[in-house]
N, CA, C and O of each residue as an XYZ file, in Angstrom:
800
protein
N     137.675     60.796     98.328
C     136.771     61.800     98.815
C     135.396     61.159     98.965
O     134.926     60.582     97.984
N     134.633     61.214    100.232
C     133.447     60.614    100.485
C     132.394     61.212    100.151
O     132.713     62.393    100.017
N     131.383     61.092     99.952
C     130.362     62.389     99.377
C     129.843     62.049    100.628
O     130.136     61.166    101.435
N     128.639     63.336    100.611
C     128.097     64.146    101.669
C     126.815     63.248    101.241
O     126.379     63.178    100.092
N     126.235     62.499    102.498
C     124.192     62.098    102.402
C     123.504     63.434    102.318
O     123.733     64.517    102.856
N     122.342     62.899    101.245
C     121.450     64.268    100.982
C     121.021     64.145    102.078
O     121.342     63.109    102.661
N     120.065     65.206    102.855
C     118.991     65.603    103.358
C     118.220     65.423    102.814
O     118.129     65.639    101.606
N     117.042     64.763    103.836
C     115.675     64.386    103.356
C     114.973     65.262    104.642
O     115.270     65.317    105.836
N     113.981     65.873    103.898
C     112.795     66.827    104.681
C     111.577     65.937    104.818
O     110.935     65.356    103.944
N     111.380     65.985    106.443
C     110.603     65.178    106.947
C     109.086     65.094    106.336
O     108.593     66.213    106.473
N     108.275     64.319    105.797
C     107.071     64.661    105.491
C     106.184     65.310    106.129
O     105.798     64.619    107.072
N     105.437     66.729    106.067
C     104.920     67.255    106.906
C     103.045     66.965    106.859
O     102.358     67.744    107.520
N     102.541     66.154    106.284
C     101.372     65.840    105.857
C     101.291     67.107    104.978
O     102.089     67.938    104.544
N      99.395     66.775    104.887
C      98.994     67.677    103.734
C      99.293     69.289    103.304
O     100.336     69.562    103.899
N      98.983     70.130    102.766
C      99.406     71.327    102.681
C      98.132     72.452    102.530
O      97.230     72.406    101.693
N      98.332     73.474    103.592
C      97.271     73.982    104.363
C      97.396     75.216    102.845
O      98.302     75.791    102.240
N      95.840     75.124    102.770
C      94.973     76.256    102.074
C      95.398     77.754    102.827
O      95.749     77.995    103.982
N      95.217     78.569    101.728
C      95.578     79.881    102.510
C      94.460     80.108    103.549
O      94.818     80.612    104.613
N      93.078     79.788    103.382
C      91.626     80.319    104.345
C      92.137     79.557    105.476
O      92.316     80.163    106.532
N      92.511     77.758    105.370
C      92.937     77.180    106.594
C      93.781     78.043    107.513
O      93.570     78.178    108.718
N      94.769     78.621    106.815
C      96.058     79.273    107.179
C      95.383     79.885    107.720
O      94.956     79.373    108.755
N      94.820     81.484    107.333
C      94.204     82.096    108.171
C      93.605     81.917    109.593
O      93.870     82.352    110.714
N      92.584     81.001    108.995
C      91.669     80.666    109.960
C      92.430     80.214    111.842
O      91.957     80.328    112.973
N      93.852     79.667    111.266
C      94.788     79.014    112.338
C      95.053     79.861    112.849
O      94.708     79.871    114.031
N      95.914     81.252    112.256
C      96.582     82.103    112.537
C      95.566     83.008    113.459
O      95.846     83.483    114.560
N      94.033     83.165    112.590
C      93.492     84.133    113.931
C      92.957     83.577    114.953
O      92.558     84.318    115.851
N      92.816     82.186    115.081
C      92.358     81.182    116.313
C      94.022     81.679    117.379
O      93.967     81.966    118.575
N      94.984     81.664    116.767
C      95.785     81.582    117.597
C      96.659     82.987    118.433
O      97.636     82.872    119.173
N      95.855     84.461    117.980
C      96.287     85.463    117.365
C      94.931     85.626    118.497
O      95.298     85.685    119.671
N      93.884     85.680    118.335
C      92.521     85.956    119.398
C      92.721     85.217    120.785
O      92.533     85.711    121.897
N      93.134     83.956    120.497
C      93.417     83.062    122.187
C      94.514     83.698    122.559
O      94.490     83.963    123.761
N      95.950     84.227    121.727
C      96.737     84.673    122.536
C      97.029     86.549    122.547
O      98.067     87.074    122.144
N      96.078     87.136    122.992
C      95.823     88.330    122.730
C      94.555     88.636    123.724
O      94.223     89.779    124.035
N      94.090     87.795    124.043
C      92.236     88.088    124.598
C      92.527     89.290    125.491
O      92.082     90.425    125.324
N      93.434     88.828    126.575
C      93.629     89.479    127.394
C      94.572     91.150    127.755
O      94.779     91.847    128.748
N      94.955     91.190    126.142
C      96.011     92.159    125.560
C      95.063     93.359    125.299
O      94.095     93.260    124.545
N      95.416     94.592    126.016
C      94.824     95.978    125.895
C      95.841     96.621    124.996
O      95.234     97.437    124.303
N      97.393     96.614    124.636
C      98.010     97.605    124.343
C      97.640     97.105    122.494
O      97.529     95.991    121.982
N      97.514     98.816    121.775
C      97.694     98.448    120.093
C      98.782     97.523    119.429
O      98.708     96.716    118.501
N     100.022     98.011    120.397
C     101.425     97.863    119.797
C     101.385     96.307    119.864
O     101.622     95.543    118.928
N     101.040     95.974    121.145
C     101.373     94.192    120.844
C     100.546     93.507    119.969
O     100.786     92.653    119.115
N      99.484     94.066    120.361
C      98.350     93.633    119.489
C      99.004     93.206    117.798
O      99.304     92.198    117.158
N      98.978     94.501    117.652
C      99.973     94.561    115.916
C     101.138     93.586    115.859
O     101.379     92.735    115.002
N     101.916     93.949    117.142
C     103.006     93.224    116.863
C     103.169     91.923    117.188
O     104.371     91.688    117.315
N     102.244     90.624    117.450
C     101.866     89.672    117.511
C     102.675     88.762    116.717
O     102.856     89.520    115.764
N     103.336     87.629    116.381
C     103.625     87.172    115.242
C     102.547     86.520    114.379
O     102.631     86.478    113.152
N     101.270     85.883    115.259
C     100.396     85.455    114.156
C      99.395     86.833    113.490
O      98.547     86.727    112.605
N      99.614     87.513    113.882
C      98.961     89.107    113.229
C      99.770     89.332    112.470
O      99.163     89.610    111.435
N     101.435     89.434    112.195
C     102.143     89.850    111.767
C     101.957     88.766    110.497
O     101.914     89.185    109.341
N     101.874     87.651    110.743
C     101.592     86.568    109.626
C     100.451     86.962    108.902
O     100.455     86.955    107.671
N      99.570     87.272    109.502
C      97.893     87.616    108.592
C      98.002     88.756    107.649
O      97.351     88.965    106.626
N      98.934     89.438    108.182
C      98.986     90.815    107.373
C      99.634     90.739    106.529
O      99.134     91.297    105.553
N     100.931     90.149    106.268
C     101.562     89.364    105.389
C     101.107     89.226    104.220
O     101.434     89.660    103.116
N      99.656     88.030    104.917
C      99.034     87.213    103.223
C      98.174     88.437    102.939
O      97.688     88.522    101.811
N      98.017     89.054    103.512
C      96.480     90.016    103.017
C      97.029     91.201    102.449
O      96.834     91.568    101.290
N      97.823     91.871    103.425
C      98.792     93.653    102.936
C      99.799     93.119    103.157
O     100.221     92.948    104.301
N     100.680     92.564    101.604
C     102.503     92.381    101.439
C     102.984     93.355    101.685
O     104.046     93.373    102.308
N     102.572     94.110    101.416
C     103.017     95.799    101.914
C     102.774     96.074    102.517
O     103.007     97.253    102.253
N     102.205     96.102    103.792
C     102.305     96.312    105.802
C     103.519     95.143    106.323
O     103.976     95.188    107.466
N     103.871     94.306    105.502
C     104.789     93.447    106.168
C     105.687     93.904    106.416
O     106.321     93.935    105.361
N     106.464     94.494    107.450
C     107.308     95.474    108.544
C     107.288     96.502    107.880
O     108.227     96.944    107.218
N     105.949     97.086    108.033
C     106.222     98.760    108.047
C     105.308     99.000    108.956
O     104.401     98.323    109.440
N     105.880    100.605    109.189
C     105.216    101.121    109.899
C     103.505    101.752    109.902
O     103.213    102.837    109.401
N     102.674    100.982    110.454
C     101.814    101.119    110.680
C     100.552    100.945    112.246
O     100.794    100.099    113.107
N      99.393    101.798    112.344
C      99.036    101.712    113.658
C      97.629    101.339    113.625
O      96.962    101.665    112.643
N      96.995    100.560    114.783
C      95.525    100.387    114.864
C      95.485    101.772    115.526
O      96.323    102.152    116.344
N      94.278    102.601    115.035
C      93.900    103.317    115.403
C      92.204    103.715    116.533
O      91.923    104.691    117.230
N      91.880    103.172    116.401
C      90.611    102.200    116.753
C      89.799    100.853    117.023
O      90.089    100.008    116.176
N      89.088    100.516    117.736
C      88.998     99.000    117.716
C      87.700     99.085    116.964
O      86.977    100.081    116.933
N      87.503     98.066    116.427
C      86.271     97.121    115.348
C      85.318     98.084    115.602
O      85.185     98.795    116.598
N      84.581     98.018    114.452
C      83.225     98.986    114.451
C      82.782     98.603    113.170
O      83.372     98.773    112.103
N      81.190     97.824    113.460
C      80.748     97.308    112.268
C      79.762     98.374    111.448
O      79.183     98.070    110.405
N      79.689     99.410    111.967
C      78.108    100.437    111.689
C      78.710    101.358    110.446
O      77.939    102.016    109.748
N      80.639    101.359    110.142
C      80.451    102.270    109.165
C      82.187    101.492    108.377
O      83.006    100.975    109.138
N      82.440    101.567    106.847
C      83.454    101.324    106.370
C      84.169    102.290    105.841
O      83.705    103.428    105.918
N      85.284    102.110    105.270
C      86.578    102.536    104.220
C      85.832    103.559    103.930
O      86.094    104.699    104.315
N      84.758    103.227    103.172
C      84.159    104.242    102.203
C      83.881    105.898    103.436
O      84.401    107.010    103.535
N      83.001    105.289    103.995
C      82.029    106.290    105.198
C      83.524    106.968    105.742
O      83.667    108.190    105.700
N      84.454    106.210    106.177
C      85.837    106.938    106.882
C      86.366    107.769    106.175
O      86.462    108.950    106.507
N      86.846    107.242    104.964
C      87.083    108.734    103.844
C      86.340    109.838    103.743
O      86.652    111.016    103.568
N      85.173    109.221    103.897
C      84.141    110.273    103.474
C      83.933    111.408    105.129
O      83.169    112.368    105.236
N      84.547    111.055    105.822
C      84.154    111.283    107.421
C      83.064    111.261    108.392
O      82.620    112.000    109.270
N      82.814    110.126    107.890
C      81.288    109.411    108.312
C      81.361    108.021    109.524
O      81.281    106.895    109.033
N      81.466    108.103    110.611
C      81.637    107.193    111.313
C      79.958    106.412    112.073
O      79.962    105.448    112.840
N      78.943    107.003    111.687
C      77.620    106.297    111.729
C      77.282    105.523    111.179
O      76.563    104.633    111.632
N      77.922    105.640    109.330
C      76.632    104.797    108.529
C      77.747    103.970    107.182
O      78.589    104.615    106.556
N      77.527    102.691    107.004
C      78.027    102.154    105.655
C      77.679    102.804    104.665
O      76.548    103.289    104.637
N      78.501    102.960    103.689
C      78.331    103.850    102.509
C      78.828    102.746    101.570
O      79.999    102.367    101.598
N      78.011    102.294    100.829
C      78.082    101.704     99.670
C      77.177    101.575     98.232
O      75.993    101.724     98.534
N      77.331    101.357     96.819
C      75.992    101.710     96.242
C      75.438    100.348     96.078
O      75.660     99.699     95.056
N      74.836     99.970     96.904
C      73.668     98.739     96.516
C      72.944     98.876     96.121
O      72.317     99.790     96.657
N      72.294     98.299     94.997
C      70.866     98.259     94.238
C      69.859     98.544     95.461
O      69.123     99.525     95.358
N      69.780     97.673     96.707
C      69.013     97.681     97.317
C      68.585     98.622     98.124
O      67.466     98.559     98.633
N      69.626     99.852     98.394
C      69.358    100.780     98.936
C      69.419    101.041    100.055
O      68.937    102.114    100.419
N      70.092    100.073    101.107
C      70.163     99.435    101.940
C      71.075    100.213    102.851
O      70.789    100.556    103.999
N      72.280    100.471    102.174
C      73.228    101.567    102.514
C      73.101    102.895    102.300
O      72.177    103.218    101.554
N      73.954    103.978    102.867
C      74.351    104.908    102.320
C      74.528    105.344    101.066
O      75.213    104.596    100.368
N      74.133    106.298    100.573
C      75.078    106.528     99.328
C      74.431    107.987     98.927
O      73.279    108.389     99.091
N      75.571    108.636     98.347
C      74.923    110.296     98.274
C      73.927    110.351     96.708
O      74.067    109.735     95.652
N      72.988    111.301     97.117
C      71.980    111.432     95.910
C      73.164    111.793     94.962
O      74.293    111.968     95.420
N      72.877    111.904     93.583
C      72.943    112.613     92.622
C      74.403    111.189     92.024
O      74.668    111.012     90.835
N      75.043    110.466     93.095
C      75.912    109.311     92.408
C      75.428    108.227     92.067
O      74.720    107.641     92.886
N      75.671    107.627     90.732
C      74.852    106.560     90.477
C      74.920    104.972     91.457
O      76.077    104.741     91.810
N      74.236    104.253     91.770
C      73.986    103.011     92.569
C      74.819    101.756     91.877
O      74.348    100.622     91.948
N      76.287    102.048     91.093
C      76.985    100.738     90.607
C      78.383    100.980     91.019
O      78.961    102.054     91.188
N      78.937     99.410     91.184
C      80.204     99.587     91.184
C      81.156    100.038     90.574
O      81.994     99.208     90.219
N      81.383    101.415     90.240
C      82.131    101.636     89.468
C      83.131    102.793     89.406
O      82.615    103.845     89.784
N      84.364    102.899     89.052
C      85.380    104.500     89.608
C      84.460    105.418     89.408
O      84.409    106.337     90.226
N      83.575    105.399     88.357
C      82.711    106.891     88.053
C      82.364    107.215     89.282
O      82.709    108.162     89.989
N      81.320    105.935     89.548
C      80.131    106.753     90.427
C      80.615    106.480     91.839
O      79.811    106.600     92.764
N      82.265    106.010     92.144
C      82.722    106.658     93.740
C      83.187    108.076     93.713
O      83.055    108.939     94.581
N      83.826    108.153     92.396
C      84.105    109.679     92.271
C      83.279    110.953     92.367
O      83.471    112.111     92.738
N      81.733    109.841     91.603
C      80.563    111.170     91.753
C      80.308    111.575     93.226
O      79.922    112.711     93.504
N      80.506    110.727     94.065
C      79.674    110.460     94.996
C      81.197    111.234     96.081
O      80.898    112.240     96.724
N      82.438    110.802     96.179
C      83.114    111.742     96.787
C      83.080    113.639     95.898
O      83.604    114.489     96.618
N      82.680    114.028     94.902
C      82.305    114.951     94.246
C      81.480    115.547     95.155
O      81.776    116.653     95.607
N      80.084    114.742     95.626
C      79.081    115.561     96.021
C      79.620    116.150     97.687
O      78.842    116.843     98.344
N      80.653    115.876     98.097
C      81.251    116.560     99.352
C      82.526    117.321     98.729
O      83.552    117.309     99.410
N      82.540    117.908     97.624
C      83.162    118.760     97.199
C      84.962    119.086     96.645
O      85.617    120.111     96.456
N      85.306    117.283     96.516
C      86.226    116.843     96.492
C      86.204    116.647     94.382
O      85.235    116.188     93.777
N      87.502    117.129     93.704
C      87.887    117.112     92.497
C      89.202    116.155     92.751
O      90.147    116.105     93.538
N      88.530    115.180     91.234
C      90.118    114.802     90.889
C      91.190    115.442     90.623
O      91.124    116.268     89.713
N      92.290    115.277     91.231
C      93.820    115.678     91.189
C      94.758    114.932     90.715
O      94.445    113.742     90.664
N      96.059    115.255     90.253
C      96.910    114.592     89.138
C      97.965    113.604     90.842
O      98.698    112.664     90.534
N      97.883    113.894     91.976
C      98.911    112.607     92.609
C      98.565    112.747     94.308
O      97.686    113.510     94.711
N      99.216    112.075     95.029
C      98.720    111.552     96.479
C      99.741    112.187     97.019
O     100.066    111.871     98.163
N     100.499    113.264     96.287
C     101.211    114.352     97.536
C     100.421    115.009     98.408
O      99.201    115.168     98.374
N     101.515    115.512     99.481
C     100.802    116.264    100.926
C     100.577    117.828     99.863
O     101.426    118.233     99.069
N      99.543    118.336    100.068
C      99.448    119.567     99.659
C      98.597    120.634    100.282
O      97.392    120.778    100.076
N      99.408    121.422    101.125
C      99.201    122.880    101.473
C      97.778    122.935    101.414
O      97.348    122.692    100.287
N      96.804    123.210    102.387
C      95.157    123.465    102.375
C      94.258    122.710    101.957
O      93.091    123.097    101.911
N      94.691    121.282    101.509
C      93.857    120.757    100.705
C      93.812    119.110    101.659
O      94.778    118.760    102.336
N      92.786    118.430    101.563
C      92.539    116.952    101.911
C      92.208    116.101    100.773
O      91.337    116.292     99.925
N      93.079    115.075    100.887
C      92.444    113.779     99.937
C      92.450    112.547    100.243
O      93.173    111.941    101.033
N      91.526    112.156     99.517
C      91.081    110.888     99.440
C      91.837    109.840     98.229
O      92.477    110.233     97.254
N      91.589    108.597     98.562
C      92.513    107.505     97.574
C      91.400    106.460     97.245
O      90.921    105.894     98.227
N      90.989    106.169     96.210
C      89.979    105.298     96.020
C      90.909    103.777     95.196
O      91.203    103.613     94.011
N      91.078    103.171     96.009
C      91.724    101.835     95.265
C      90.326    100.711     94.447
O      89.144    100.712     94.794
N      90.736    100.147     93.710
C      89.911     99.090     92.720
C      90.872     98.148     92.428
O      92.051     98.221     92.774
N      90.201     96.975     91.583
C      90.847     95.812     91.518
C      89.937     95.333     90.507
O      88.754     95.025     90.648
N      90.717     95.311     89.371
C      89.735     94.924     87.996
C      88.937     95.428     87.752
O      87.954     94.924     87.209
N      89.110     97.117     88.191
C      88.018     97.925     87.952
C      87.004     98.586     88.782
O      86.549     99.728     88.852
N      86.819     97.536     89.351
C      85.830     97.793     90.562
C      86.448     97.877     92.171
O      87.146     97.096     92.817
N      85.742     99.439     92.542
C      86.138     99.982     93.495
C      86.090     98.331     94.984
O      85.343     97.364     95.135
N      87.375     98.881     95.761
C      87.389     97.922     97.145
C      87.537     98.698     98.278
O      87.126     98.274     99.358
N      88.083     99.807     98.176
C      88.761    100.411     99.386
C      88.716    101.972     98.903
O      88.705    102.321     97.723
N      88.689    103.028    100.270
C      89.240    104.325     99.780
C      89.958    104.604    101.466
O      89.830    103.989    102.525
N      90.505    105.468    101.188
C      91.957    105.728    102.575
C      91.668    107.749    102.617
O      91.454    108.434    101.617
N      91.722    108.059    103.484
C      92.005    109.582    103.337
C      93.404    110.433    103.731
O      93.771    110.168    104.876
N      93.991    111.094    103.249
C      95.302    111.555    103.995
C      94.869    112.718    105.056
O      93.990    113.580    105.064
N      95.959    112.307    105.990
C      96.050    112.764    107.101
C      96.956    114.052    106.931
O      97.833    114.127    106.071
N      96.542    115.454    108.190
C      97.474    115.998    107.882
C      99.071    116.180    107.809
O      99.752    116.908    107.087
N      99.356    115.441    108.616
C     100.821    114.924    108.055
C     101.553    114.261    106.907
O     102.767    114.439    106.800
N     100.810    113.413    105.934
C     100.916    113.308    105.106
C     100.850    111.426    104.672
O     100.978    110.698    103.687
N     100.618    111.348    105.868
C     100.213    109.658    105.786
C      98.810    109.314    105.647
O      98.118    110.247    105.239
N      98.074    107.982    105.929
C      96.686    108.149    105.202
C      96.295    106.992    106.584
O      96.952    106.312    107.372
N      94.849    107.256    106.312
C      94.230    106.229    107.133
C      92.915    105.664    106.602
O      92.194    106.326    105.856
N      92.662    104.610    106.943
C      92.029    103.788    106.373
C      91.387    102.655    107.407
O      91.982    102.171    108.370
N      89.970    102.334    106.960
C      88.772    101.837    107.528
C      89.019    100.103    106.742
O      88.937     99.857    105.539
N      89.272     99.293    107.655
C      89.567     97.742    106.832
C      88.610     97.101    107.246
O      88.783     96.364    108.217
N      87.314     97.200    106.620
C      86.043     96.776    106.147
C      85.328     97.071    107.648
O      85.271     98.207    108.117
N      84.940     96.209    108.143
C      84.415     95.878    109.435
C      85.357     96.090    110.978
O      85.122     96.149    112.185
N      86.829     96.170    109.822
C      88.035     95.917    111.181
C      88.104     98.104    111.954
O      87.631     99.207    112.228
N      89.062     97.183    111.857
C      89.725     98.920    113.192
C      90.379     99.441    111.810
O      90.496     99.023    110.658
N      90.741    100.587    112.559
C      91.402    101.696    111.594
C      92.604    102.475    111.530
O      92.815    103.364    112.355
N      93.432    102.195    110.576
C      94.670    101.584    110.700
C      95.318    103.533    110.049
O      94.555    104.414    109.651
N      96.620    103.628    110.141
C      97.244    104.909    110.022
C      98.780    103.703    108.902
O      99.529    102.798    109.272
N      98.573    104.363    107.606
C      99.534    103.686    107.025
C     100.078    104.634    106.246
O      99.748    105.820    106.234
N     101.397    103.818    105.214
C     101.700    104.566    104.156
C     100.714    104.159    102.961
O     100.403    102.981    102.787
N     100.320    105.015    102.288
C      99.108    104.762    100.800
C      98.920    103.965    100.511
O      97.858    103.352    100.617
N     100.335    103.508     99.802
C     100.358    102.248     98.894
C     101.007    101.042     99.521
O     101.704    100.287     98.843
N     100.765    100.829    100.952
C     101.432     99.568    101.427
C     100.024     98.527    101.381
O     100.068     97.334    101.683
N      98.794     99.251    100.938
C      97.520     98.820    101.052
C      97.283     97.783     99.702
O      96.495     96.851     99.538
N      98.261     98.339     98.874
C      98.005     97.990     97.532
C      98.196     95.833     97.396
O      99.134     95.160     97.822
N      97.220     95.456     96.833
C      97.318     94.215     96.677
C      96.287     93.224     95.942
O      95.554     93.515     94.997
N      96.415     91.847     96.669
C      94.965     91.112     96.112
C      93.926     91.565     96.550
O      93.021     91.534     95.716
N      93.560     92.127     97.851
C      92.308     92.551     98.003
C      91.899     93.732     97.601
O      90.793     93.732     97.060
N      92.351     94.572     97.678
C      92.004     96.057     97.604
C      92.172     96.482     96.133
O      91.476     97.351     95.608
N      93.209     95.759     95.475
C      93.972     95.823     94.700
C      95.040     97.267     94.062
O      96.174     96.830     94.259
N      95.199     98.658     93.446
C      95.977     99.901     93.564
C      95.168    100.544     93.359
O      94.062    100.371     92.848
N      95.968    101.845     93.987
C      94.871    103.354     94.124
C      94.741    103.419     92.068
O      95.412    103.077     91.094
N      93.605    103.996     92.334
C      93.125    103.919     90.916
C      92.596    105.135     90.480
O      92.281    105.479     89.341
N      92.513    106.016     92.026
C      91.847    107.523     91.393
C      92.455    108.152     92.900
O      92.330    107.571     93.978
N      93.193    109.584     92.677
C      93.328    110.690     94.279
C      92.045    112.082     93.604
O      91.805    112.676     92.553
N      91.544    112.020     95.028
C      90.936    113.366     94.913
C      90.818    114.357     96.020
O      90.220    114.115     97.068
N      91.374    115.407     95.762
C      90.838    116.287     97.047
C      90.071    117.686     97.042
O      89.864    118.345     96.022
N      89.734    117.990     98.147
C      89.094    119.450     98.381
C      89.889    120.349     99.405
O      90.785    120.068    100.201
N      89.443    121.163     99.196
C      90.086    122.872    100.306
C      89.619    122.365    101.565
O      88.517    121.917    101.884
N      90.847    122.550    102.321
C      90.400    121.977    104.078
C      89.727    123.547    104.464
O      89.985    124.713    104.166
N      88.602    122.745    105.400
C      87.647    124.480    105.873
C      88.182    124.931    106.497
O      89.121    124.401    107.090
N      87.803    126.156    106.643
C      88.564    127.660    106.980
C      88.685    127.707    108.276
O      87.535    127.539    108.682
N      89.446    127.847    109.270
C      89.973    128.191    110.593
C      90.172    129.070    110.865
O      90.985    129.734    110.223
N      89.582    129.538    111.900
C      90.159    130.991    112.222
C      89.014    131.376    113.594
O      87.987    130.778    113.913
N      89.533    132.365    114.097
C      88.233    133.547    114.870
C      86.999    133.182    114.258
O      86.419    132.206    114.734
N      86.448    133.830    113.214
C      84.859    133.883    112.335
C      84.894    132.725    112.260
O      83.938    132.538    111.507
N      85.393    131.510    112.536
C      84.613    129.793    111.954
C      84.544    129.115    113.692
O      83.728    128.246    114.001
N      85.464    129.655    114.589
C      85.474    128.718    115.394
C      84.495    128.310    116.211
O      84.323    127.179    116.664
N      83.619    129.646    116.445
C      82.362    129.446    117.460
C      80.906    128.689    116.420
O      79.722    128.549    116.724
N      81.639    128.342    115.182
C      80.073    128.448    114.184
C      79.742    127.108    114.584
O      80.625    126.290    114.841
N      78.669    126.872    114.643
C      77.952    124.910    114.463
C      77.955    124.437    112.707
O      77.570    123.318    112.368
């Protein structure tokens, strides 16, 4: 009986950093896209499909949508909050957004105070529930990264920093960056009807 020659794997030189990685993937992902109007390809790209990968393990084949293109004037935070003018963050400097009466640090308290002052209470889970809207505030060692709001159907959407704005499931968000939802809160969706519709 003759034995079988191993396989030898060709040397591929050095071994690319994840930022390199990136950096390849959206050089190659922007040159081959420039000319691309539709969301779907856009998303469905393979070097997009690669980026999302390293960043949301959990968008890696699921269903999810760009909902918007890039908009640097407002984030995660401001989108939950339903604010599409202004960054909402608490900087010392003051620089941003941020509602009176929540304190100016990174911290679950004072995103909670601060979704509070638009009339939103913590709740015990991120079910769809009958009259009510919520919000998802994710952290990562504590300190807040991301918040998502649910939609009325029961899926959520979410503002990815500077990027477009994506329609996902909750927790496919969950990871190294953002790191897990860490607090749900919601409020009573406003009243509809005859008497509200003509009001400003």
């Amino acid at each position: 009986m003759s034995a079988v020659p191993a396989k030898h794997t060709p040397a591929t030189g050095p071994t690319e950093s994840i930022e390199e990685k990136f950096r390849r993937l959206a050089a190659v992902w922007l040159a081959e896209t420039a000319y691309v109007s539709s969301s779907s390809d856009l998303v469905g790209h393979p070097a997009f499909q690669e980026i999302v990968g390293m960043v949301f393990p959990g968008l890696r084949g699921q269903a999810y949508e760009i909902k918007s293109p890039r908009d640097r004037r407002y984030n995660c935070i401001a989108w939950a909050a339903g604010d599409e003018r202004n960054w909402w963050w608490p900087d010392l400097t003051e620089e941003d957004t941020w509602p009176a009466g929540a304190a100016r640090v990174e911290l679950v308290a004072a995103f909670r105070d601060a979704f509070g002052t638009l009339g939103y209470e913590v709740c015990g889970d991120d079910r769809l529930e009958a009259g009510y809207e919520k919000i998802a505030l994710f952290a990562l060692g504590g300190v807040p990264k991301h918040a998502a709001r649910q939609l009325p159907g029961g899926r959520w959407t979410s503002k990815l920093g500077p990027g477009e704005d994506i329609e996902h499931a909750l927790h496919d968000l969950t990871g190294m960056v953002y790191g897990s939802v860490v607090l749900v809160m919601k409020r009573p969706l406003p009243a509809t009807g005859p008497e509200t519709e003509g009001a400003q």
